[in-house]
VOPAGU-2260 file (C-alpha; in pm, 1 decimal, decimal comma):
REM VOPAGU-2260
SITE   aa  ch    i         X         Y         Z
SITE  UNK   A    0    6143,2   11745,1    8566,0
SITE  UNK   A    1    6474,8   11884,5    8675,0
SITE  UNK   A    2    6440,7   12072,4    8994,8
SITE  UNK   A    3    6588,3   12382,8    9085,5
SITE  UNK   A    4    6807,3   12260,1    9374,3
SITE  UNK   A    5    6943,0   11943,8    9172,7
SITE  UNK   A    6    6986,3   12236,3    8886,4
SITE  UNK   A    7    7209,8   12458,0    9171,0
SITE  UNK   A    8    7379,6   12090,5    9273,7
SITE  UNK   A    9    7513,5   11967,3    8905,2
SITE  UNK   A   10    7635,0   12313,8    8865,0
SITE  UNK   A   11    7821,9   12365,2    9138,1
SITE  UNK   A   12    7964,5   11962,0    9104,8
SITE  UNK   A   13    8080,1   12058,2    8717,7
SITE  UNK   A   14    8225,5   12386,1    8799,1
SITE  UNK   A   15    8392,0   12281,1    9059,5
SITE  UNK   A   16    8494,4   11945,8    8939,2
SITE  UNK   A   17    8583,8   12104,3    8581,6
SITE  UNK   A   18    8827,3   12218,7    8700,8
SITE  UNK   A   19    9023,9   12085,2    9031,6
SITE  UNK   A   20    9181,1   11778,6    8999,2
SITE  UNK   A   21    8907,6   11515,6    9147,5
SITE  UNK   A   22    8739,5   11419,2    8802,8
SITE  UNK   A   23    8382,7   11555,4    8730,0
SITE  UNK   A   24    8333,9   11274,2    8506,3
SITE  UNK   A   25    8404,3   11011,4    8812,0
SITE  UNK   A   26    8240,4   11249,8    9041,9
SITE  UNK   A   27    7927,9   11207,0    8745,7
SITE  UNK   A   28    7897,6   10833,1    8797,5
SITE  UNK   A   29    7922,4   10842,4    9181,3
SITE  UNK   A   30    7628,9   11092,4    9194,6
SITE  UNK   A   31    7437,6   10849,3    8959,4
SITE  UNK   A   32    7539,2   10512,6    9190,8
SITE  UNK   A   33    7494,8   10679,6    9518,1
SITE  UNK   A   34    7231,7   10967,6    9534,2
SITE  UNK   A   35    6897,0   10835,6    9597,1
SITE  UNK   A   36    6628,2   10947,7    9302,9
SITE  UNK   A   37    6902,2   11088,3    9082,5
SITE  UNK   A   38    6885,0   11110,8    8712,0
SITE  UNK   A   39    7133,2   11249,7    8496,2
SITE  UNK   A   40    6873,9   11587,1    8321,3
SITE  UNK   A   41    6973,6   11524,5    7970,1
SITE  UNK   A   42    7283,6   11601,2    7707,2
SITE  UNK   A   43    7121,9   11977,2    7669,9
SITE  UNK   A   44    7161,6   12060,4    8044,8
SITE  UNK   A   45    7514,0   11878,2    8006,5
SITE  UNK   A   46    7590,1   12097,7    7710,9
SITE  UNK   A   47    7446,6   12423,6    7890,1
SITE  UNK   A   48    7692,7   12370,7    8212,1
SITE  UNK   A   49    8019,8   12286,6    7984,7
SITE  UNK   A   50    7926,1   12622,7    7809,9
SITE  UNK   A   51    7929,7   12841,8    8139,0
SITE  UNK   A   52    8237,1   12651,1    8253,3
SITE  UNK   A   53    8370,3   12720,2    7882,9
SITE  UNK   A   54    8303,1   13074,8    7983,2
SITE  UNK   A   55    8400,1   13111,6    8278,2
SITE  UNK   A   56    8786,4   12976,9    8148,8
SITE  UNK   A   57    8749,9   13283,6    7859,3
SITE  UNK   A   58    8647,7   13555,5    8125,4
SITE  UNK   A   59    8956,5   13448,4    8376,3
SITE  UNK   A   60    9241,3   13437,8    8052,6
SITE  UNK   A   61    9055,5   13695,2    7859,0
SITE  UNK   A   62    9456,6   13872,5    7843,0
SITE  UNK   A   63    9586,9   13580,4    7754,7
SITE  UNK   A   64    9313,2   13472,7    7530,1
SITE  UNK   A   65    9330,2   13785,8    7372,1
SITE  UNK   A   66    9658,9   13775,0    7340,2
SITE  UNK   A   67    9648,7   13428,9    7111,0
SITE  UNK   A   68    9376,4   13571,9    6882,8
SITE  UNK   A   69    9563,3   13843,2    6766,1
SITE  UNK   A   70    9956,0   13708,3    6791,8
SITE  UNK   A   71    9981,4   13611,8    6451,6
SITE  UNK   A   72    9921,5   13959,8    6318,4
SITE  UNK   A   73   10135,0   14185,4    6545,9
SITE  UNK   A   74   10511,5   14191,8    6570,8
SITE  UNK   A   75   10744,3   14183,4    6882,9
SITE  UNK   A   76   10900,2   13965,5    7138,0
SITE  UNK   A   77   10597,7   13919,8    7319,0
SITE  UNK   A   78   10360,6   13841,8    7053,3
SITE  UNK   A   79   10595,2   13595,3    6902,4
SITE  UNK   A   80   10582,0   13394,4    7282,4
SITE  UNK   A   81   10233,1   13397,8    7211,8
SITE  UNK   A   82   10223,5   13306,8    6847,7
SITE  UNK   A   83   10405,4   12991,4    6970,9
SITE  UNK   A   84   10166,5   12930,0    7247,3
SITE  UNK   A   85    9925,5   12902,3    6976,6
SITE  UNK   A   86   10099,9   12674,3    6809,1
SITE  UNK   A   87   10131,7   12487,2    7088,9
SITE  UNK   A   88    9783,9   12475,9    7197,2
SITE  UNK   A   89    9694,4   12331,7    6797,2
SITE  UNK   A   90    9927,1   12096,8    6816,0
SITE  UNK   A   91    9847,0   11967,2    7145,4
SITE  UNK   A   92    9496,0   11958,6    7043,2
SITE  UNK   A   93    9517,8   11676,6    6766,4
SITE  UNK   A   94    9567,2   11394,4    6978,7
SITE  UNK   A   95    9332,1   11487,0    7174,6
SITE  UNK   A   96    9054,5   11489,3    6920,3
SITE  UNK   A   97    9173,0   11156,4    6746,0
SITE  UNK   A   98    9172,0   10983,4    7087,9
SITE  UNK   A   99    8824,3   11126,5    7140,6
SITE  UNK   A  100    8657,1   11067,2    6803,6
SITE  UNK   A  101    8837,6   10758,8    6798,0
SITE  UNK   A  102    8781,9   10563,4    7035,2
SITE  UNK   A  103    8470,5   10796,6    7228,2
SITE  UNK   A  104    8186,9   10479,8    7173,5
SITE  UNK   A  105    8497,1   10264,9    7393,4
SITE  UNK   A  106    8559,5   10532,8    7640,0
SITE  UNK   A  107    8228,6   10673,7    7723,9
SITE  UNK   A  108    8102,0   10310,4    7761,9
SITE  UNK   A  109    8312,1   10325,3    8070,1
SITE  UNK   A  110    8036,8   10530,4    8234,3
SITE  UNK   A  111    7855,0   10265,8    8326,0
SITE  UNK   A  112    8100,4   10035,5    8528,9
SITE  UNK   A  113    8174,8   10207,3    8849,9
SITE  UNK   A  114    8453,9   10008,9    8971,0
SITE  UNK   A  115    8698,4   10156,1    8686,7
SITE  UNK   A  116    8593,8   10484,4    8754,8
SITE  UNK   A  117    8666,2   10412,7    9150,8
SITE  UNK   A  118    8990,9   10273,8    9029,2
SITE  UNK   A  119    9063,2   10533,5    8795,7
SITE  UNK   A  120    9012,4   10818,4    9073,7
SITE  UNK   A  121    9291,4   10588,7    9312,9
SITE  UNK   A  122    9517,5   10643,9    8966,2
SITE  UNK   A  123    9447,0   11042,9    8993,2
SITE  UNK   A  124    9540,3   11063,3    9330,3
SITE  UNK   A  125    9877,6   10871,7    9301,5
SITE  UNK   A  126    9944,6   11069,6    9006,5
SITE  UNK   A  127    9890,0   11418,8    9182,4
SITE  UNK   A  128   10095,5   11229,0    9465,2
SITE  UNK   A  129   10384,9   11194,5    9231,5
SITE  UNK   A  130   10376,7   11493,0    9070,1
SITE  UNK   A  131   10422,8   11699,8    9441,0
SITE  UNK   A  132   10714,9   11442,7    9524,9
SITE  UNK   A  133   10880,6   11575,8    9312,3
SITE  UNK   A  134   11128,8   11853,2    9469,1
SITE  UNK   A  135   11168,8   12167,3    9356,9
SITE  UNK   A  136   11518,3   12135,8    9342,7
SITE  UNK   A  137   11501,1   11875,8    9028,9
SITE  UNK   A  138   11219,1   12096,2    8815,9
SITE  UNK   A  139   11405,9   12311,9    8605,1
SITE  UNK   A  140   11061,6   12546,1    8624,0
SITE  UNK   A  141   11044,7   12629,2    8250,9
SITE  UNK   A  142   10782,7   12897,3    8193,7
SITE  UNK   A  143   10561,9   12969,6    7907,2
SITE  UNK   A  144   10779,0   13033,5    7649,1
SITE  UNK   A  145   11032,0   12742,9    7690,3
SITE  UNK   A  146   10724,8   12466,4    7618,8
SITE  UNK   A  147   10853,5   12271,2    7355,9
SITE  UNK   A  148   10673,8   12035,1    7057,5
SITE  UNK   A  149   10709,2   11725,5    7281,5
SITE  UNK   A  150   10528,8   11898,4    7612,8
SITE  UNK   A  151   10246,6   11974,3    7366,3
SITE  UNK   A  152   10219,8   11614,4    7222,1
SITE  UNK   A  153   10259,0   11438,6    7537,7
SITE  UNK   A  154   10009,5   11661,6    7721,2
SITE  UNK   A  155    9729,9   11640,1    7423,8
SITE  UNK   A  156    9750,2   11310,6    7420,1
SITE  UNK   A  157    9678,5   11241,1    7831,8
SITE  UNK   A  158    9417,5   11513,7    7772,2
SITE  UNK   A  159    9275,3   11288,1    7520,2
SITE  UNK   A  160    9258,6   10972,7    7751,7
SITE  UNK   A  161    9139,5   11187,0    8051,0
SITE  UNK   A  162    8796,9   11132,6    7916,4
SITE  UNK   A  163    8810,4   10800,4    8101,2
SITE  UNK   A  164    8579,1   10855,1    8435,0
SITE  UNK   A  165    8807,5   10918,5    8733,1
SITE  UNK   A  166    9081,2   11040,6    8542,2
SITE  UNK   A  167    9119,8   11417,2    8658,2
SITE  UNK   A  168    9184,5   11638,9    8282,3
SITE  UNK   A  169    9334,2   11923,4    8478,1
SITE  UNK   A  170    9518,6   11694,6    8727,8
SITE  UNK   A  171    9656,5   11469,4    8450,7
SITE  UNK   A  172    9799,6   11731,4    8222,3
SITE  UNK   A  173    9935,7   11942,0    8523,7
SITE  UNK   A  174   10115,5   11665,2    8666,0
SITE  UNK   A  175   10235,0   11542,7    8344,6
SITE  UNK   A  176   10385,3   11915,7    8243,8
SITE  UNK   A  177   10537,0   11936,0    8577,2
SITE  UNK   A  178   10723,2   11575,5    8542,2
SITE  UNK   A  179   10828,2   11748,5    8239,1
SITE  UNK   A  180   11027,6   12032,1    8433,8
SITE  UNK   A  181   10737,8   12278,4    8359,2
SITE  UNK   A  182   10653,7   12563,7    8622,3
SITE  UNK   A  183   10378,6   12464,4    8805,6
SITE  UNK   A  184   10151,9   12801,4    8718,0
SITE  UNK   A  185   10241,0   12760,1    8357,9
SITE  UNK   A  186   10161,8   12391,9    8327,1
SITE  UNK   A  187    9799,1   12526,7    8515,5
SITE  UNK   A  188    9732,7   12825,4    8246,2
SITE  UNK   A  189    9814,9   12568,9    7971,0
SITE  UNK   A  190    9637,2   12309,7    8096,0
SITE  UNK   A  191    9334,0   12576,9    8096,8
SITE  UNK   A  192    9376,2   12711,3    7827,3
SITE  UNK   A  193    9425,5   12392,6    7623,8
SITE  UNK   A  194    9062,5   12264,6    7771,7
SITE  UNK   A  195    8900,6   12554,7    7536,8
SITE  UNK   A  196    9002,1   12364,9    7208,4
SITE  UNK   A  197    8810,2   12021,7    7343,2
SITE  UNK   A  198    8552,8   12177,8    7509,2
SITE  UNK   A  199    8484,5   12400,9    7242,8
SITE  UNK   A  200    8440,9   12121,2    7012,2
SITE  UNK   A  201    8283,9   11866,3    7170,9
SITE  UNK   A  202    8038,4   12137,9    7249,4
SITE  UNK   A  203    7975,9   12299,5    6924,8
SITE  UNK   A  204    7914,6   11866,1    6834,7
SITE  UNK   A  205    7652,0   11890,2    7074,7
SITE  UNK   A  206    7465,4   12186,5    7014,3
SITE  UNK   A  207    7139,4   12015,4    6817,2
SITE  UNK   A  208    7114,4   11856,5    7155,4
SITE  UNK   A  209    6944,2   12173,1    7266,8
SITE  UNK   A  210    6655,2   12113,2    7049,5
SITE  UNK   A  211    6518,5   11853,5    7341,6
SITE  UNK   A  212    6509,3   12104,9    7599,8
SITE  UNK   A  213    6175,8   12182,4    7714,9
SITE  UNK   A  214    6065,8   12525,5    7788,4
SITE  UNK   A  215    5960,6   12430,6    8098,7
SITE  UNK   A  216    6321,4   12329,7    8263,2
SITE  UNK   A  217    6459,4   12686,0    8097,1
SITE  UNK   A  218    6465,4   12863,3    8435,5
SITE  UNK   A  219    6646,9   12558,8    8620,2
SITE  UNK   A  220    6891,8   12545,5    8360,2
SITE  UNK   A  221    6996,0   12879,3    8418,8
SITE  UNK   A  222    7026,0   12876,7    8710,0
SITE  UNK   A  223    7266,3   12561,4    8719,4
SITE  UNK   A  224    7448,5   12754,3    8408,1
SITE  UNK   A  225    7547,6   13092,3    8668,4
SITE  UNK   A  226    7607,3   12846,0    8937,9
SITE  UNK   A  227    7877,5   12630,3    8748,2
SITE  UNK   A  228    7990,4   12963,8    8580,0
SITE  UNK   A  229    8052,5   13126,2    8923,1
SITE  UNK   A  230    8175,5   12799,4    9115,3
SITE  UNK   A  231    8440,3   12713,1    8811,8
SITE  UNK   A  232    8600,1   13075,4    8843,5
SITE  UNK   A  233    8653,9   12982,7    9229,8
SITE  UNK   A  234    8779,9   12661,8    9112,0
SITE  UNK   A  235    9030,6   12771,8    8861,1
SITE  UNK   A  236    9140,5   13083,1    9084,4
SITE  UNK   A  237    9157,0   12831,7    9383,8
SITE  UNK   A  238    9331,0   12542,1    9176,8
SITE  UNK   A  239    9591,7   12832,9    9048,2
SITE  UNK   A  240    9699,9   12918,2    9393,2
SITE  UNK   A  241    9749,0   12562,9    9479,4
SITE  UNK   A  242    9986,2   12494,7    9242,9
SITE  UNK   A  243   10157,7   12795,0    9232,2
SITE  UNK   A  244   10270,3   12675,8    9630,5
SITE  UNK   A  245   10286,0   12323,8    9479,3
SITE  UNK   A  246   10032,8   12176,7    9721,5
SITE  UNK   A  247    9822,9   11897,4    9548,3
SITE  UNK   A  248    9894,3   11628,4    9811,8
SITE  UNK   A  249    9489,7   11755,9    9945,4
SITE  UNK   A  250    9305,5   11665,8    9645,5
SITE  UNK   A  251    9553,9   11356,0    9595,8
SITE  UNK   A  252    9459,2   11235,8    9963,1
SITE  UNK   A  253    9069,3   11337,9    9843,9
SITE  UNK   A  254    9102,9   11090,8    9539,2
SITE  UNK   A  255    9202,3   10829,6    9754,9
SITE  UNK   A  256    8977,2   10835,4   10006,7
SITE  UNK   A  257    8646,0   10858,3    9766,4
SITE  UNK   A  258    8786,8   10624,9    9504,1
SITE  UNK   A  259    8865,3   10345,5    9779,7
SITE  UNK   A  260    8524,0   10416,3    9915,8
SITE  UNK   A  261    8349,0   10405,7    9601,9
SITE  UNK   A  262    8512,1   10096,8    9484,7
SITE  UNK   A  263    8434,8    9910,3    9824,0
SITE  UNK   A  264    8087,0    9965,7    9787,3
SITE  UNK   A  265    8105,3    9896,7    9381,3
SITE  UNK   A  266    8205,6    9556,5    9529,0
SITE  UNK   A  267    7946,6    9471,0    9760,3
């Protein structure tokens, strides 16, 4: 049976992971290669965390979220930005969920050889790399309302291959909006706020899952639920600030280092 401090551990690794751009899937696989006596709990704890991180992204964009549900039945300026956004967010949402249901037997099979997730996290890094080499001077810093059709396509569809262990979903559709002359705070609340649609559904896929949880593991499941709830609001206010300065070359650096040592020791 789960125990109460690996509960507290997974949640704090998904909300934290969630959500900065290191990879919780990659960081996933390295905690089941490397920890001694670990054991991934089961798909219902999985599906319990993604809902508290899932809830955690709804309490810190409530505005905004609220915003979206009611834009296409109010008028003005602001409500049309919004009804766009929405758009937007649909849109960028289908290639995501053809990629995943798709080709998800292909891509989840990945799990289970280490070395592309090490090689994959060395890919995350570069690209967070890249995307803070680029100067300030060349990003024409469009904000929300100039996203166009293409950002949306183009961003679904790397959120749709992020699934890939050791590819960072928040890293890889930040950096991709911001090589796209996208302000770096509005590529982050998009990039957010686009995870609801595919978390949303791939939980609401997984929700007969919670029929195998035992009564007994209820309490440690909680408890990793408020801890990933309360460690992904750090990590999204945290990850918010960062790119509003335009400072990933930390977590790029971070990739590096535990990709190259991961896939070192994958080799030996």
């Amino acid at each position: 049976m789960m125990s109460i401090w690996e509960a507290i551990f997974l949640g704090a690794l998904q909300g934290l992971t969630e959500f900065l751009p290191v990879s919780s899937s990659g960081h996933l696989v390295m905690a089941q290669q490397l920890l001694p006596g670990f054991h991934q709990p089961g798909v219902a704890f999985d599906v319990l965390l993604h809902v508290a991180t899932m809830v955690a992204v709804v309490l810190y964009f409530r505005l905004e979220i609220g915003k979206l549900i009611v834009a296409p039945f109010r008028r003005g300026v602001d409500y049309q930005v919004y009804r766009r956004l929405l758009l937007l967010i649909i849109l960028a949402s289908v290639p995501t969920a053809v990629i995943g249901l798709t080709f998800k037997d292909f891509l989840t099979g990945l799990f289970e050889q280490p070395i592309v997730t090490a090689v994959m996290l060395l890919v995350t890094g570069t690209i967070l790399y890249a995307a803070e080499q680029i100067k300030t001077a060349e990003r024409s810093g469009r904000m929300i309302d100039k996203l166009t059709v293409s950002d949306a396509l183009i961003v679904g569809t790397v959120q749709g291959l992020a699934i890939i262990p050791g590819i960072s979903r928040s890293g890889s559709t930040i950096a991709t909006l911001l090589f796209k002359g996208v302000d770096g705070e509005t590529a982050a609340r998009f990039s957010f706020l686009l995870a609801l649609p595919a978390v949303g559904g791939a939980t609401l896929l997984s929700l007969g899952d919670l029929a195998q949880l035992n009564s007994a593991a209820v309490p440690a499941c909680l408890l990793g639920m408020v801890t990933s709830f309360a460690t992904g609001l750090l990590a999204i206010h945290w990850l918010l600030a960062v790119v509003r300065k335009k400072r990933l070359f930390a977590f790029a650096v971070y990739c590096w280092i535990i990709g190259g040592t991961f896939l070192v020791i994958s080799l030996i």
